[in-house]
C-alpha positions in Angstrom: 64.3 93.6 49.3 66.4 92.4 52.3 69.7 94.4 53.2 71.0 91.7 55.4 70.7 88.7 55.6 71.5 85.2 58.3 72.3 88.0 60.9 71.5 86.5 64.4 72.7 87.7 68.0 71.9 88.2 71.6 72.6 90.9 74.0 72.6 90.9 77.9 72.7 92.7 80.6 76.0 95.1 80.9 76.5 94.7 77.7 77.3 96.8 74.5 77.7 95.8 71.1 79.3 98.0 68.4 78.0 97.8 65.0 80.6 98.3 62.1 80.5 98.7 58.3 80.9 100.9 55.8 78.2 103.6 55.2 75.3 102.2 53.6 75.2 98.7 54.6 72.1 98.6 56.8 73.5 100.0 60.2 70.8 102.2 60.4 68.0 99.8 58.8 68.9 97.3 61.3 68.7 100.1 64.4 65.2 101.8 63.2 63.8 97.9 63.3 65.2 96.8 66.3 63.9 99.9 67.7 60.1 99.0 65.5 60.2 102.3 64.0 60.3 99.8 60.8 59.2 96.3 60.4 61.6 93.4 59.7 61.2 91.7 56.0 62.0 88.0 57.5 63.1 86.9 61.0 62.0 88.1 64.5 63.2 90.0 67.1 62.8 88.7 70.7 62.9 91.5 73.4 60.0 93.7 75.1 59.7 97.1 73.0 58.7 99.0 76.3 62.6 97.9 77.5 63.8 100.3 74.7 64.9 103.4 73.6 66.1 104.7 70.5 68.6 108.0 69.6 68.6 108.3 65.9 70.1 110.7 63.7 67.5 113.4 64.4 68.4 115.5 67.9 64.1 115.3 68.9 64.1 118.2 71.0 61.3 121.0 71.4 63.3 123.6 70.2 61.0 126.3 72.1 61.4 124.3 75.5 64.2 124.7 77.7 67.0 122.4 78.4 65.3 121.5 82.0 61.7 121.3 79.7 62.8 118.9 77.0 64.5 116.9 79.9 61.3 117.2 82.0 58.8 116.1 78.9 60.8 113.2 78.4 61.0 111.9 81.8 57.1 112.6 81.6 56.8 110.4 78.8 58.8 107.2 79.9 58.2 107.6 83.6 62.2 107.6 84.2 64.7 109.0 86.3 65.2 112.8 87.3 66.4 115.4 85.1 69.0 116.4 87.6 71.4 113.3 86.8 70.9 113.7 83.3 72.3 117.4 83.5 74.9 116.4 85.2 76.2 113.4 83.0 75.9 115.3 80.0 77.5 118.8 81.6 73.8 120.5 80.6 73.7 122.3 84.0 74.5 125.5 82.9 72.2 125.7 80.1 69.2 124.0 82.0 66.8 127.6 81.6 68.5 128.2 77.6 66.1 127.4 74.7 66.6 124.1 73.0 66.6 126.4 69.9 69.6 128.0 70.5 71.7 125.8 71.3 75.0 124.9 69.0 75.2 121.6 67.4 77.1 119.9 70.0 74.8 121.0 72.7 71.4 120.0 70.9 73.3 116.5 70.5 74.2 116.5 74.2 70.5 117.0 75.3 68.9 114.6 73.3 71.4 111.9 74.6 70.7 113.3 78.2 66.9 112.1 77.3 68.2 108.6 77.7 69.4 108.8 81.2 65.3 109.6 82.0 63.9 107.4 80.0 64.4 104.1 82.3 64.7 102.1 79.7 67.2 99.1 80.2 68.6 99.0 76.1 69.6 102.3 74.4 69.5 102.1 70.4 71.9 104.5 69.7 72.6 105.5 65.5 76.2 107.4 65.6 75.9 108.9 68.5 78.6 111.4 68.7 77.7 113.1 65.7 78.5 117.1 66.1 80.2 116.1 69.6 84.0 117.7 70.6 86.3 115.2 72.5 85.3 116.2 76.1 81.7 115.8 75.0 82.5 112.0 73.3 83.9 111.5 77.1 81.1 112.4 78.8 78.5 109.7 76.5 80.9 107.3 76.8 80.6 107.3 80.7 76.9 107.6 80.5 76.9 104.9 78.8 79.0 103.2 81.2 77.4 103.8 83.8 74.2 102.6 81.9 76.1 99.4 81.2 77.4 99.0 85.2 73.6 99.3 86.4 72.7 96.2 83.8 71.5 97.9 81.3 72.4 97.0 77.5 73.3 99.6 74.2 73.6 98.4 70.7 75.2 101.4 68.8 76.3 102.6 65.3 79.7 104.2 65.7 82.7 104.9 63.4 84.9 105.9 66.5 86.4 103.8 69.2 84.4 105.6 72.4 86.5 103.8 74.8 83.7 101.1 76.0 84.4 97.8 76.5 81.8 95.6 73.8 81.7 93.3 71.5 82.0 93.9 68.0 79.8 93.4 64.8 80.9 93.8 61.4 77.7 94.0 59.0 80.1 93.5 55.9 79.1 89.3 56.1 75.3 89.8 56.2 74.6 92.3 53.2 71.9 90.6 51.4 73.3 89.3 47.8 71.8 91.8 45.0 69.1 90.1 42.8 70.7 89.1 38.8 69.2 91.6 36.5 69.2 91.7 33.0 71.8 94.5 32.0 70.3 94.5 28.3 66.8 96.5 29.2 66.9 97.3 25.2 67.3 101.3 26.1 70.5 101.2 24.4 70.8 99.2 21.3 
């Protein structure tokens, strides 16, 4: 069953657009496809998967690694940038020789956005992103991001805060899929 429908856009280089809507409208349906973690039930999506990356709700860390390990695995894996800007941008310096698993909320959330910065990848998939992040820690994704955005790459993200990053907006709200009629007499209670 669809959970929106006759959506259709396009994104470019520099450029970030916001998704809006209340909780459970498909935010995060519409992320975990575009990112082909699920398929699509009609339509297509037109962009090269290997141009992507994807930071859901789950941090993904190794909790046993390190700060500077986790960092270092991932840039293994996509073949991207040094771990040293990534510290940096996400203020991870300090912590670079802690555990992954002991880390607070915050700074587990911080490190697995840092991962983005080394993956190379030119379009981020971000699912609320600042989730368990204080104010000066919002600031510091939302110049990440940027920066991302100034070097031509692209974000799509789930957010119910204004992060301060100029993009266009998309309300959901018009493309939830029309519920099927059902028969409300299912003879259970007569």
């Amino acid at each position: 069953m669809p959970v929106l429908e006759g959506l259709n856009f396009t994104l470019s280089a520099g450029e970030a657009l916001v998704l809006r809507g209340p909780n459970g409208i498909g935010k995060t349906t519409l992320l975990r496809t575009l990112a082909g973690l699920q398929a699509p039930s009609a339509g297509e999506i037109l962009c090269d998967r290997d141009a992507l990356a994807y930071a859901g709700h789950a941090d993904g860390l190794k909790l046993t690694l390190t700060v500077a390990e986790n960092l270092t695995f991932w840039a293994k894996v996509f073949g991207g940038g040094t771990i040293e800007t990534a510290l940096e941008a996400f203020n991870l310096g300090g912590l670079r020789d802690r555990a992954a698993g002991g880390l607070s909320a915050g700074q587990k959330r911080r490190l697995s956005l840092a991962r983005l910065t080394v993956t190379g990848r030119e379009i981020w998939i971000l699912d609320e992103p600042t989730v368990s992040l204080d104010a000066a820690s919002v600031q510091l994704f939302a110049q990440a991001i940027r920066a991302h955005l100034a070097a031509g790459g692209a974000a799509i993200m789930a957010t119910h805060i204004d992060l301060g990053v100029e993009g266009r907006l998309l309300d959901l709200a018009p493309f939830k899929a029309k519920l099927p009629e059902i028969d409300a007499d299912d003879g259970g209670f007569l």
